[in-house]
PDB file with SEQRES, HELIX, SHEET and CRYST1 records, atoms N, CA, C and O in Angstrom:
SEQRES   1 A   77  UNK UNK UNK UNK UNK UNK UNK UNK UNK UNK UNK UNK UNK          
SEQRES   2 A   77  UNK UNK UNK UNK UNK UNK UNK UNK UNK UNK UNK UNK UNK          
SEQRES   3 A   77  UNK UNK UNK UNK UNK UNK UNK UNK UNK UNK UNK UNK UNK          
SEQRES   4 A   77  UNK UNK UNK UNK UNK UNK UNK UNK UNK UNK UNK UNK UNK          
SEQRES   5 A   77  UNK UNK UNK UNK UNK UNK UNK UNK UNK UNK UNK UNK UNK          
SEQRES   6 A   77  UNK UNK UNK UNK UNK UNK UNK UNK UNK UNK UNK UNK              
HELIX    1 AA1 UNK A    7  UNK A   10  1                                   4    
HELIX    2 AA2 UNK A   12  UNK A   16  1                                   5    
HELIX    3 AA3 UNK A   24  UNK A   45  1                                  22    
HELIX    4 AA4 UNK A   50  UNK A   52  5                                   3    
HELIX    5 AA5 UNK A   53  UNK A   66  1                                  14    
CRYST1    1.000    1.000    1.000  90.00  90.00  90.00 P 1           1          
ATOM      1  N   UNK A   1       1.608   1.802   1.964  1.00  0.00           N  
ATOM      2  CA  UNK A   1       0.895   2.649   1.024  1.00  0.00           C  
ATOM      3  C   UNK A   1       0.817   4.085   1.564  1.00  0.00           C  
ATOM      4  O   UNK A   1       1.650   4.928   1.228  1.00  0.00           O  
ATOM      5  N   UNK A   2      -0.110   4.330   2.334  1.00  0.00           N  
ATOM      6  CA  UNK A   2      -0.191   5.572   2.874  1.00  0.00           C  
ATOM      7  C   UNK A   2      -0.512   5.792   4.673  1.00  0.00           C  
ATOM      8  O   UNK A   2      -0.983   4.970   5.458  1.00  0.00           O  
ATOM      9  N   UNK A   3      -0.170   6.858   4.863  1.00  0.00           N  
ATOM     10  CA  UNK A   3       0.420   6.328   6.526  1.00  0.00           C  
ATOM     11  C   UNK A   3      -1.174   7.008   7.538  1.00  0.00           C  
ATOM     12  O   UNK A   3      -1.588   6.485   8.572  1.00  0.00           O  
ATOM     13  N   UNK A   4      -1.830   8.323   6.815  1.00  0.00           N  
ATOM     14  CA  UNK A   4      -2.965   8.255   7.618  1.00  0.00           C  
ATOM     15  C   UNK A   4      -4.273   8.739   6.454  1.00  0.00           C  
ATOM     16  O   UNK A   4      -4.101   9.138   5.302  1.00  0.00           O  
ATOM     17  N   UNK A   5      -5.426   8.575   7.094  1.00  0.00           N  
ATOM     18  CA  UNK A   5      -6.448   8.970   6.233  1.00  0.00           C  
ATOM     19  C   UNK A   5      -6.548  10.284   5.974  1.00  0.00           C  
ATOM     20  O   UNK A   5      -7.497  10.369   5.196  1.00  0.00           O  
ATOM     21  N   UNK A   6      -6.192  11.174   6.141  1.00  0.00           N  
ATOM     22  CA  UNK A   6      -5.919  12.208   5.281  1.00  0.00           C  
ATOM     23  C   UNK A   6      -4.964  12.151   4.104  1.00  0.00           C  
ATOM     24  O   UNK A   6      -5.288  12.668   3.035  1.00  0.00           O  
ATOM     25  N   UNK A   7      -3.524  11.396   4.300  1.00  0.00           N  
ATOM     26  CA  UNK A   7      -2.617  11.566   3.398  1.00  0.00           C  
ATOM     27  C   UNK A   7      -3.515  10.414   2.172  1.00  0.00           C  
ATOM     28  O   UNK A   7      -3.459  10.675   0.970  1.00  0.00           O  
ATOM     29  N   UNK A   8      -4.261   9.233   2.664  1.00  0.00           N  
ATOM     30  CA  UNK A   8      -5.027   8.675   1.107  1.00  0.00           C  
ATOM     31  C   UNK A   8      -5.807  10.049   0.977  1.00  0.00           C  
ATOM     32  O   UNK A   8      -5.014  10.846   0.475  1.00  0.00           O  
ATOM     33  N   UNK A   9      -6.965  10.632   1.205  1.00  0.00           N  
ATOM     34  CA  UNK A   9      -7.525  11.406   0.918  1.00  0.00           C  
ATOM     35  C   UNK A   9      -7.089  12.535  -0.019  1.00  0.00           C  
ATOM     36  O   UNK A   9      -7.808  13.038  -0.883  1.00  0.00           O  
ATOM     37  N   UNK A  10      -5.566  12.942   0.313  1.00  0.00           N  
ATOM     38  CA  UNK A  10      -5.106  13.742  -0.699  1.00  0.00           C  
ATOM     39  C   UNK A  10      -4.527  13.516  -1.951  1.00  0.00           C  
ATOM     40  O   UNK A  10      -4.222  14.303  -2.847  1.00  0.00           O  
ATOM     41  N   UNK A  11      -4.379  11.684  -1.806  1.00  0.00           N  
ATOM     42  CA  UNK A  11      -3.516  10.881  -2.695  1.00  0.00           C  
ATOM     43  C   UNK A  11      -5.263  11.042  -3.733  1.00  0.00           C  
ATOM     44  O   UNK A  11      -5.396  12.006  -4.486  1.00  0.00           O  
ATOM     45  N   UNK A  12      -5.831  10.519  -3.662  1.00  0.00           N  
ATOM     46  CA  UNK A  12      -6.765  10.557  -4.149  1.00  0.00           C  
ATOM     47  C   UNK A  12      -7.687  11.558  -5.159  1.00  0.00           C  
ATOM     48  O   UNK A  12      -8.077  11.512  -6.325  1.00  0.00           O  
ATOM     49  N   UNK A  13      -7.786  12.359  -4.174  1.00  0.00           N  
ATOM     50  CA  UNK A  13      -7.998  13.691  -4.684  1.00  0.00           C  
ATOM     51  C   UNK A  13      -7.184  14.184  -6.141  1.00  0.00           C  
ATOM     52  O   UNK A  13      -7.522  14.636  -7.235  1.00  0.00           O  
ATOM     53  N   UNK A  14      -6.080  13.856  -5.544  1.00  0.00           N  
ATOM     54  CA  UNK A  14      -4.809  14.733  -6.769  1.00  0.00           C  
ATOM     55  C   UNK A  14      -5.047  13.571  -7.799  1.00  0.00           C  
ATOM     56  O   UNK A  14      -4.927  14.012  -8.941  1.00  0.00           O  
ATOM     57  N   UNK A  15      -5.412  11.932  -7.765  1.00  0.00           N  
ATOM     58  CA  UNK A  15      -4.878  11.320  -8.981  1.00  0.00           C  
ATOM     59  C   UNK A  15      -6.713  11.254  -9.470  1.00  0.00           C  
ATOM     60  O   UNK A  15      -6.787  10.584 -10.500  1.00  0.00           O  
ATOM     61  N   UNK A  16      -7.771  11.625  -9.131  1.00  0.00           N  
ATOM     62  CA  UNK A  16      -9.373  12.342  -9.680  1.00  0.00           C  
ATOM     63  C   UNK A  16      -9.257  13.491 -10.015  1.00  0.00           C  
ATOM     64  O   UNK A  16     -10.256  13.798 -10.666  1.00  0.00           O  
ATOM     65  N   UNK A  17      -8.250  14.692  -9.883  1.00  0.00           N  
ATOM     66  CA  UNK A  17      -8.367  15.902 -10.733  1.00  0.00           C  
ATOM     67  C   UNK A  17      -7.477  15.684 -11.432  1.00  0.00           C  
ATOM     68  O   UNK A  17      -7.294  16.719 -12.073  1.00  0.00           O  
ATOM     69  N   UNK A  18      -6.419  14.570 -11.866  1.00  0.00           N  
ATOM     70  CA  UNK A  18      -5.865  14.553 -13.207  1.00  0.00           C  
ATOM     71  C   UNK A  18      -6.392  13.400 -13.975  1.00  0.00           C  
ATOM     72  O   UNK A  18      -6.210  13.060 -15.144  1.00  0.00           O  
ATOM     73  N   UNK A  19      -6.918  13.014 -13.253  1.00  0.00           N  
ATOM     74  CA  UNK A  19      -8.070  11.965 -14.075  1.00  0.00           C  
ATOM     75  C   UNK A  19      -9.251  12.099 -14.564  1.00  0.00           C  
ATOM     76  O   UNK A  19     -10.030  11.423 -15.235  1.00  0.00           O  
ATOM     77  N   UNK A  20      -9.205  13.501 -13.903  1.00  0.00           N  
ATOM     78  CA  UNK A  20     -10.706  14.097 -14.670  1.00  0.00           C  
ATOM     79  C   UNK A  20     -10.323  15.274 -15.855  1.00  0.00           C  
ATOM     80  O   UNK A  20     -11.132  15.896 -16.543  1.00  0.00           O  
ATOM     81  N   UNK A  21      -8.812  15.379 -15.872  1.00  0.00           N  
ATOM     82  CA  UNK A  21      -8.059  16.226 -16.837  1.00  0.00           C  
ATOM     83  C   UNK A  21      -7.686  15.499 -18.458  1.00  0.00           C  
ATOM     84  O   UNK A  21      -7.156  15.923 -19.485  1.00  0.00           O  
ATOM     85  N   UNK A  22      -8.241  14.290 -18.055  1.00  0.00           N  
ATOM     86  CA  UNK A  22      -7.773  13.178 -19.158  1.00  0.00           C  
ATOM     87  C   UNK A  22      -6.333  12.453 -18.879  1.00  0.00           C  
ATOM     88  O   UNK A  22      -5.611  12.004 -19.769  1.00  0.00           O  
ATOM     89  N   UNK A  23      -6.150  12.432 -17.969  1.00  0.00           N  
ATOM     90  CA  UNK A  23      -4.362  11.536 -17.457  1.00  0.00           C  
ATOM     91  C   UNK A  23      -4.778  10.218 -17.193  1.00  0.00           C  
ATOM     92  O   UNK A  23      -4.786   9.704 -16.075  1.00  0.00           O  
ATOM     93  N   UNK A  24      -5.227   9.525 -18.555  1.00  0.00           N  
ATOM     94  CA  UNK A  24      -5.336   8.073 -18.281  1.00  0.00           C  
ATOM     95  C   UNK A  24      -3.906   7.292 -17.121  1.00  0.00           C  
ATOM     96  O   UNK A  24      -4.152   6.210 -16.589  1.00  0.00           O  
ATOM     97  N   UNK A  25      -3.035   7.724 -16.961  1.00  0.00           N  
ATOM     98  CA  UNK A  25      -2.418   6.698 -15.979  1.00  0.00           C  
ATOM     99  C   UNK A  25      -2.438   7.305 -14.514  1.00  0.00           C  
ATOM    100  O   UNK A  25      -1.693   6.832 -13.656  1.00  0.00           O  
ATOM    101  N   UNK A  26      -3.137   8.163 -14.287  1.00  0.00           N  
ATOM    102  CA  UNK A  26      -3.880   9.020 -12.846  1.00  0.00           C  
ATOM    103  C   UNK A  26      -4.727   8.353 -12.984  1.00  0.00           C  
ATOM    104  O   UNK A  26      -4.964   7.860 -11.882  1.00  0.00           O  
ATOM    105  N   UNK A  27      -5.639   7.859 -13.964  1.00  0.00           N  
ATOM    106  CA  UNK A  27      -7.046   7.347 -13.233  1.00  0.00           C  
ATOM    107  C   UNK A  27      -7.150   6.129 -13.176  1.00  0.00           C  
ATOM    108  O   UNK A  27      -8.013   5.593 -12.481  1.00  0.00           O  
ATOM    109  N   UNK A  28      -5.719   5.027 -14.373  1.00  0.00           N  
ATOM    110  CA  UNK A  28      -6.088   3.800 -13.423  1.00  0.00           C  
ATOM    111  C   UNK A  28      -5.207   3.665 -12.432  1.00  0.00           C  
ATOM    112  O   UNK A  28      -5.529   2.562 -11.990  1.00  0.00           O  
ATOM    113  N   UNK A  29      -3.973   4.177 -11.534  1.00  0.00           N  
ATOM    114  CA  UNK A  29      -3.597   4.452 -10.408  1.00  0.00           C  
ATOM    115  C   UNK A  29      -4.562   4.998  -9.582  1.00  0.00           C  
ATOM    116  O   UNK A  29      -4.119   5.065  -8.435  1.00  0.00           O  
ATOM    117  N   UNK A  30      -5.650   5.403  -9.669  1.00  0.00           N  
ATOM    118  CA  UNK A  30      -7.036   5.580  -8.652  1.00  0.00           C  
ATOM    119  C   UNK A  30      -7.765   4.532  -8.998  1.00  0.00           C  
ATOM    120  O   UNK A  30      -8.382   4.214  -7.981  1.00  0.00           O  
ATOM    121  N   UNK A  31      -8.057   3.769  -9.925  1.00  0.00           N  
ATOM    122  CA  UNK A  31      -8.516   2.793  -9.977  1.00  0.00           C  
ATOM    123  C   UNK A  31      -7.931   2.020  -9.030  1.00  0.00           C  
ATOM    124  O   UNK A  31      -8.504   1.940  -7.943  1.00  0.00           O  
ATOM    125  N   UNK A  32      -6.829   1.381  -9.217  1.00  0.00           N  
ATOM    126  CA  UNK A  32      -6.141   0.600  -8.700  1.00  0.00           C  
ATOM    127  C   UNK A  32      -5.884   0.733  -6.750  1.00  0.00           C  
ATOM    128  O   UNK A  32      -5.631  -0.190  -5.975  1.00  0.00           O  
ATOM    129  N   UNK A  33      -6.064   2.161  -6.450  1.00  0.00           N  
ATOM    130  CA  UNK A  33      -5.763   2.497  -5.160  1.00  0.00           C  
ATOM    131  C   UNK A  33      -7.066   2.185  -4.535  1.00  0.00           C  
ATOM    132  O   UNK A  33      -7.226   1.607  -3.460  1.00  0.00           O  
ATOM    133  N   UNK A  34      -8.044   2.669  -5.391  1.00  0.00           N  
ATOM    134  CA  UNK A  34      -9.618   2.383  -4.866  1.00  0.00           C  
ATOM    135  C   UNK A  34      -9.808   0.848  -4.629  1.00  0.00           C  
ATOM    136  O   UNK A  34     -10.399   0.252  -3.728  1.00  0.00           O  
ATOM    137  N   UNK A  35      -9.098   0.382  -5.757  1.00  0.00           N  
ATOM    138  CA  UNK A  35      -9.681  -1.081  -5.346  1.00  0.00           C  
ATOM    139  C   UNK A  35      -8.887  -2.018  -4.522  1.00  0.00           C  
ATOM    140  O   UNK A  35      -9.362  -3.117  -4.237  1.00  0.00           O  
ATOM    141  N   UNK A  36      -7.567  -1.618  -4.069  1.00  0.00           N  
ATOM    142  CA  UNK A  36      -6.607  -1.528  -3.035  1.00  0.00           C  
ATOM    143  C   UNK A  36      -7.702  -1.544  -1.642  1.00  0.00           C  
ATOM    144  O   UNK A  36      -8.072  -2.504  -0.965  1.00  0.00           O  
ATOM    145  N   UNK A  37      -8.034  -0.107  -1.532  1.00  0.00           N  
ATOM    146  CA  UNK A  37      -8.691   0.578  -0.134  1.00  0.00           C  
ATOM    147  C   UNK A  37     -10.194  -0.356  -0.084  1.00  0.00           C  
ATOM    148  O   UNK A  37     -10.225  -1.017   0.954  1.00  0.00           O  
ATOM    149  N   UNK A  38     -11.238  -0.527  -0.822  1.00  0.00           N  
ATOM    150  CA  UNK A  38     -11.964  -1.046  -1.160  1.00  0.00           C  
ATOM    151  C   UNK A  38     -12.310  -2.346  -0.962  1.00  0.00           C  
ATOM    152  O   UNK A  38     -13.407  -2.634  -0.484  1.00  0.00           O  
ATOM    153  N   UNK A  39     -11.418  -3.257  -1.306  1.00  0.00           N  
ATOM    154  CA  UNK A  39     -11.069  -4.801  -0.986  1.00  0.00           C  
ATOM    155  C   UNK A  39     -11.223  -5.025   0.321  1.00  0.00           C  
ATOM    156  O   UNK A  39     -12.146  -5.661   0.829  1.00  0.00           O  
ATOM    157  N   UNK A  40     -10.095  -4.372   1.021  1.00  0.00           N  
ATOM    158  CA  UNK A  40      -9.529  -4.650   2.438  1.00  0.00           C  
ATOM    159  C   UNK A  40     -10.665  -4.360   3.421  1.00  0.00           C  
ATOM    160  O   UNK A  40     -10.750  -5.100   4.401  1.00  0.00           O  
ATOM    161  N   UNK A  41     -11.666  -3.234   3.248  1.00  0.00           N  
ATOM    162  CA  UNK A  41     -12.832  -2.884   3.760  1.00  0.00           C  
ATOM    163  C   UNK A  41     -14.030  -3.747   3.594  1.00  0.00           C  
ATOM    164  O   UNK A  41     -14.782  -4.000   4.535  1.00  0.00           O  
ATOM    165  N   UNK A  42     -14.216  -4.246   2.255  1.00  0.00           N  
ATOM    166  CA  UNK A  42     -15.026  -5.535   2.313  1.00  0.00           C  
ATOM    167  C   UNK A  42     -15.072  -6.617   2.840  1.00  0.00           C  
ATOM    168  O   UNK A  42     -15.986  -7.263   3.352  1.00  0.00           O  
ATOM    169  N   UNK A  43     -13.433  -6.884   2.604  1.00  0.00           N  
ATOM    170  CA  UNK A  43     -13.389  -8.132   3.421  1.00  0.00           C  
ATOM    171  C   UNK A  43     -13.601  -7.935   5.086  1.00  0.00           C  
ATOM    172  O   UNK A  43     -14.292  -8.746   5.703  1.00  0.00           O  
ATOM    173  N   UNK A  44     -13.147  -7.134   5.562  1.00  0.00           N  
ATOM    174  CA  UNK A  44     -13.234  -7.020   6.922  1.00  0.00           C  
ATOM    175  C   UNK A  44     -14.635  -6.558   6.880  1.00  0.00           C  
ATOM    176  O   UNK A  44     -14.986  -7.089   7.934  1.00  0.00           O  
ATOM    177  N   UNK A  45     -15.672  -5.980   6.461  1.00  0.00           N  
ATOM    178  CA  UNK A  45     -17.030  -5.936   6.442  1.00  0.00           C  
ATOM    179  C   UNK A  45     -17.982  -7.386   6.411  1.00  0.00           C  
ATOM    180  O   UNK A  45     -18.986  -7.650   7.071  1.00  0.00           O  
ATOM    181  N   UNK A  46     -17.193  -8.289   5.285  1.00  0.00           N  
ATOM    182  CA  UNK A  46     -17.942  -9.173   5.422  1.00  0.00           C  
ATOM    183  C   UNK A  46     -16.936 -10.260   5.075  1.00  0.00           C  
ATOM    184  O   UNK A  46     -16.713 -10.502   3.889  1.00  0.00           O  
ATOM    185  N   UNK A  47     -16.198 -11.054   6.226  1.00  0.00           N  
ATOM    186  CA  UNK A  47     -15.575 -11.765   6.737  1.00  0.00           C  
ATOM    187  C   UNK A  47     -16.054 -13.334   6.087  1.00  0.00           C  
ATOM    188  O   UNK A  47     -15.260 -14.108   5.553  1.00  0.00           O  
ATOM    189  N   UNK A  48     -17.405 -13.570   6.255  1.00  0.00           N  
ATOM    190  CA  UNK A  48     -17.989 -14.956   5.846  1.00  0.00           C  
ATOM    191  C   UNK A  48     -18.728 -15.142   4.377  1.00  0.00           C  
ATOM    192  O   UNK A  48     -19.220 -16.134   3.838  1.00  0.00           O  
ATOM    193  N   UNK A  49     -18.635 -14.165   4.081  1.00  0.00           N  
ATOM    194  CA  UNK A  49     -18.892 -13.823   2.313  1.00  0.00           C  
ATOM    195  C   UNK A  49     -17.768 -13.115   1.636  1.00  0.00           C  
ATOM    196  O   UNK A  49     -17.890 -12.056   1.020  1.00  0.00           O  
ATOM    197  N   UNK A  50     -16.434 -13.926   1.836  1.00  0.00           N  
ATOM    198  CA  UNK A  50     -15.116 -13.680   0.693  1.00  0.00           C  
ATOM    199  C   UNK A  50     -15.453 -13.844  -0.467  1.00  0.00           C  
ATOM    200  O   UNK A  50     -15.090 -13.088  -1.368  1.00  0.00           O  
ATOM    201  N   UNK A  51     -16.252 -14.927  -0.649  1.00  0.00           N  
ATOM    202  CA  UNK A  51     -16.403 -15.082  -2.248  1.00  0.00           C  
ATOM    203  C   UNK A  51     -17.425 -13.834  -3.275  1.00  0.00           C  
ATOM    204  O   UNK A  51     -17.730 -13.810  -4.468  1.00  0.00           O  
ATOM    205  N   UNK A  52     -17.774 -12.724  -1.874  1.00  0.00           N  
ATOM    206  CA  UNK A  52     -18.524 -12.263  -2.947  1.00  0.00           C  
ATOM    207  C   UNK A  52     -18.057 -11.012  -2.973  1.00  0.00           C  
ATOM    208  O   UNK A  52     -18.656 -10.215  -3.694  1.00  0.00           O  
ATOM    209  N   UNK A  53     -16.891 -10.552  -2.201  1.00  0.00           N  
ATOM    210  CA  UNK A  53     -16.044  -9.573  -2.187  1.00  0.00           C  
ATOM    211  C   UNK A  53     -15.806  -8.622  -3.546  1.00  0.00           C  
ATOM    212  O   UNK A  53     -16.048  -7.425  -3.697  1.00  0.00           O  
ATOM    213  N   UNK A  54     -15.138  -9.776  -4.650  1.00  0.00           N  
ATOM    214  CA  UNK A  54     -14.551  -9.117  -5.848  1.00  0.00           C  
ATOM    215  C   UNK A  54     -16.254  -8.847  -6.751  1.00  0.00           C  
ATOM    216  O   UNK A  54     -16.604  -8.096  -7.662  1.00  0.00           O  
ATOM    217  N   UNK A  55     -16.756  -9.588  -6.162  1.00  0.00           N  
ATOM    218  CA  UNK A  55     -18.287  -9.055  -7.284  1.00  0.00           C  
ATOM    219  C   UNK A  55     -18.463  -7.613  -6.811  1.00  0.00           C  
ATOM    220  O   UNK A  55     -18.300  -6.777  -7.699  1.00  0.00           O  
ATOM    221  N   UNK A  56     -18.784  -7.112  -5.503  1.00  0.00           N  
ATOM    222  CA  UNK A  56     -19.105  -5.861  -4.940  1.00  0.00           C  
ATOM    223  C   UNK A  56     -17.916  -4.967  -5.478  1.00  0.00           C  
ATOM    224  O   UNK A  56     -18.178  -3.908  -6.047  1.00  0.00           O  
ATOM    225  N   UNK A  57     -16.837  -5.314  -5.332  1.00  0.00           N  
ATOM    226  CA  UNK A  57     -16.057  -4.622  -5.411  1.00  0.00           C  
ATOM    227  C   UNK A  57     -15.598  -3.843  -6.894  1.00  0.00           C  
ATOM    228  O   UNK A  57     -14.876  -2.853  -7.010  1.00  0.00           O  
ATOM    229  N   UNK A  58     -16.264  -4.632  -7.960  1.00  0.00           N  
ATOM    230  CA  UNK A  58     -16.327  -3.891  -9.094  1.00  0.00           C  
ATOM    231  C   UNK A  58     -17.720  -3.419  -9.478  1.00  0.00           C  
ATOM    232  O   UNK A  58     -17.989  -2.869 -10.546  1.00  0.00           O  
ATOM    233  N   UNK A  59     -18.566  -3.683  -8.516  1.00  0.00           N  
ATOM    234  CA  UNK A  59     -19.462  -2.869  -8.492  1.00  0.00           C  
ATOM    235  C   UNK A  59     -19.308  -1.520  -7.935  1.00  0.00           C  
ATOM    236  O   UNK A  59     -19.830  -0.590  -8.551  1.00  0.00           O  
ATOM    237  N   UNK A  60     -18.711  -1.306  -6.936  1.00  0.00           N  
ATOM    238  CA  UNK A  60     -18.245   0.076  -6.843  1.00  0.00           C  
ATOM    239  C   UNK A  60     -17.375   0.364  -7.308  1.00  0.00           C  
ATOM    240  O   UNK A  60     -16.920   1.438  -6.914  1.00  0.00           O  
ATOM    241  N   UNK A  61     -16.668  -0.305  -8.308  1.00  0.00           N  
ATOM    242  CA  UNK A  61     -15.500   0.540  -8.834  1.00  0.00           C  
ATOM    243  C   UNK A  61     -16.618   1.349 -10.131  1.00  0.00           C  
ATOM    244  O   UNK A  61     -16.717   2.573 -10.216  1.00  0.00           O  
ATOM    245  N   UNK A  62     -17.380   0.357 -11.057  1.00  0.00           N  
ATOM    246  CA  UNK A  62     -18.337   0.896 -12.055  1.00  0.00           C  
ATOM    247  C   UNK A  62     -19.151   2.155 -11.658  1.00  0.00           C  
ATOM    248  O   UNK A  62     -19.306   3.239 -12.220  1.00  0.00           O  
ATOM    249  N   UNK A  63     -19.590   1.668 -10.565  1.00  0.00           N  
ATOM    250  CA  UNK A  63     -20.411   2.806  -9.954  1.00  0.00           C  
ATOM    251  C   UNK A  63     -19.586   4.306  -9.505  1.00  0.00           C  
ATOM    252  O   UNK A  63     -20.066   5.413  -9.259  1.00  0.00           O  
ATOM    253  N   UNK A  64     -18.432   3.925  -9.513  1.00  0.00           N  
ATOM    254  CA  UNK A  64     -17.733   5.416  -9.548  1.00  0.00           C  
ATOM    255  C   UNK A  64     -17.564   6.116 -11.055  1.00  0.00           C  
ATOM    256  O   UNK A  64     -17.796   7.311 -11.242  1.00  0.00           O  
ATOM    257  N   UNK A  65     -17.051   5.043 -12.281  1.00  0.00           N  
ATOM    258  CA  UNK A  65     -16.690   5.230 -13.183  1.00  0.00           C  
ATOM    259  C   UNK A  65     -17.567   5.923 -14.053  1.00  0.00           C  
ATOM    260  O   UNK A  65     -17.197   6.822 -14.807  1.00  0.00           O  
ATOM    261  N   UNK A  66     -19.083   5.380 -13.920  1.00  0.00           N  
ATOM    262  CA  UNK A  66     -20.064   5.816 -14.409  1.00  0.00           C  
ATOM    263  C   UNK A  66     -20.428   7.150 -13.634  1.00  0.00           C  
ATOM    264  O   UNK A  66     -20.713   8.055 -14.419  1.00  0.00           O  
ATOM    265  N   UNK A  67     -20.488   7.483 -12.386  1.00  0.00           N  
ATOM    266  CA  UNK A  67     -20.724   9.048 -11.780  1.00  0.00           C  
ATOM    267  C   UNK A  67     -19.390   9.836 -11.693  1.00  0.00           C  
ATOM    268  O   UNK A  67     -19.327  10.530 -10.678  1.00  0.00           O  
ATOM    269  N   UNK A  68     -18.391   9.893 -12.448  1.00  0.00           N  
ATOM    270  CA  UNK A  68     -17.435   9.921 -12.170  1.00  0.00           C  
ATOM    271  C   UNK A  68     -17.221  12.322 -12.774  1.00  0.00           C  
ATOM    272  O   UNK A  68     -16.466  13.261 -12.520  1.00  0.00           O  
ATOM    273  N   UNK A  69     -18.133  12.120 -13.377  1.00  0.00           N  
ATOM    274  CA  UNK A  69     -18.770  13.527 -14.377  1.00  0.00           C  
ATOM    275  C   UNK A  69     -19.051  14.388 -13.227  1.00  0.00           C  
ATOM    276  O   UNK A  69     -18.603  15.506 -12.972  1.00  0.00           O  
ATOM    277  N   UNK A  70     -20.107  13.452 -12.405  1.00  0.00           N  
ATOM    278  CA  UNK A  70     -20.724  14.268 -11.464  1.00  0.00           C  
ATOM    279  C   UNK A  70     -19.921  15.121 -10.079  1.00  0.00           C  
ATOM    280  O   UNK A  70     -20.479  15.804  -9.220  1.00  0.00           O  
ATOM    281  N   UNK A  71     -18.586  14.840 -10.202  1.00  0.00           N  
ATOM    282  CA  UNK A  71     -17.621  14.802  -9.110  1.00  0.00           C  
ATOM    283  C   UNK A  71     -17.675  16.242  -8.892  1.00  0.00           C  
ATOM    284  O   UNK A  71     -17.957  16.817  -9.943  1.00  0.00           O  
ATOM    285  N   UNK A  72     -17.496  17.080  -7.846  1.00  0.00           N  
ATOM    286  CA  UNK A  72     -17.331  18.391  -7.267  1.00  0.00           C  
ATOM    287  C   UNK A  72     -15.814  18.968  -6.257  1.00  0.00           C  
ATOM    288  O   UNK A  72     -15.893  18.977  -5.028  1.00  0.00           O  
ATOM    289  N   UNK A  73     -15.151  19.196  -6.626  1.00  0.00           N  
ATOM    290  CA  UNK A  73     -13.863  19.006  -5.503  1.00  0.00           C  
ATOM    291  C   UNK A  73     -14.721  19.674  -4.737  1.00  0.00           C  
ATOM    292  O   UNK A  73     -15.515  18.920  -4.174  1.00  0.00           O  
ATOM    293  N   UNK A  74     -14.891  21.050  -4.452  1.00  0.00           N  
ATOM    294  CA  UNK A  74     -15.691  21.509  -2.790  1.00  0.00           C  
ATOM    295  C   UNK A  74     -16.283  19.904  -2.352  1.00  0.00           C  
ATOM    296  O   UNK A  74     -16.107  19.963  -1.135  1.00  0.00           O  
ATOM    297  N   UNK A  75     -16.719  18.880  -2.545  1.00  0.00           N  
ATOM    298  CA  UNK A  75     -16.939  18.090  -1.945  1.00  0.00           C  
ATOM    299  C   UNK A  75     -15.749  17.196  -0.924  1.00  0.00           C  
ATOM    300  O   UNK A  75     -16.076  16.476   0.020  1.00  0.00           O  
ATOM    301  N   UNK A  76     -14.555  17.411  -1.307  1.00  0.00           N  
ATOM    302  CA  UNK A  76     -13.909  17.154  -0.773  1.00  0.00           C  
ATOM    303  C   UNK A  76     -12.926  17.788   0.902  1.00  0.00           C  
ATOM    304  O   UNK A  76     -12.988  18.982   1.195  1.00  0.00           O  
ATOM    305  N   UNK A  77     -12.516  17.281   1.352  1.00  0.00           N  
ATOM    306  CA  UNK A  77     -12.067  17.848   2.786  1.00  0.00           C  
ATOM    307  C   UNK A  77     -10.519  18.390   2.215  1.00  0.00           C  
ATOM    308  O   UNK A  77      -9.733  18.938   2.988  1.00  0.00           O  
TER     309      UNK A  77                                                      
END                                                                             
């Protein structure tokens, strides 16, 4: 996928400012990358609760979707 945390960071960045431009296939390719990056962090967070992985995990996907207005690039690196 991507080789260091900066290069997701910029992957990211670029497919949330055309997803915040209205480029429905930028934002579910950030969907999809988020919940890519997202997964893999849960599970290794919580190793003995797999089964509750995909529940959290569209909980933060919603929870982006819904603040998704509020976004600022200066927030970004």
């Amino acid at each position: 996928m991507h080789n260091t945390q900066k290069d997701i960071e910029e992957e990211l960045k670029s497919l949330w400012v055309h997803s915040d431009l209205s480029d429905n296939l930028c934002y579910k390719q950030l969907l999809s990358e988020m919940a890519y990056l997202l997964r893999a962090f849960l599970r290794h967070l919580l190793p003995d609760h797999l089964n509750e992985v995909e529940d959290l995990l569209q909980e933060c996907l919603l929870a982006a979707h819904l603040k998704r207005h509020t976004y600022e690039e200066s927030g970004w690196i």
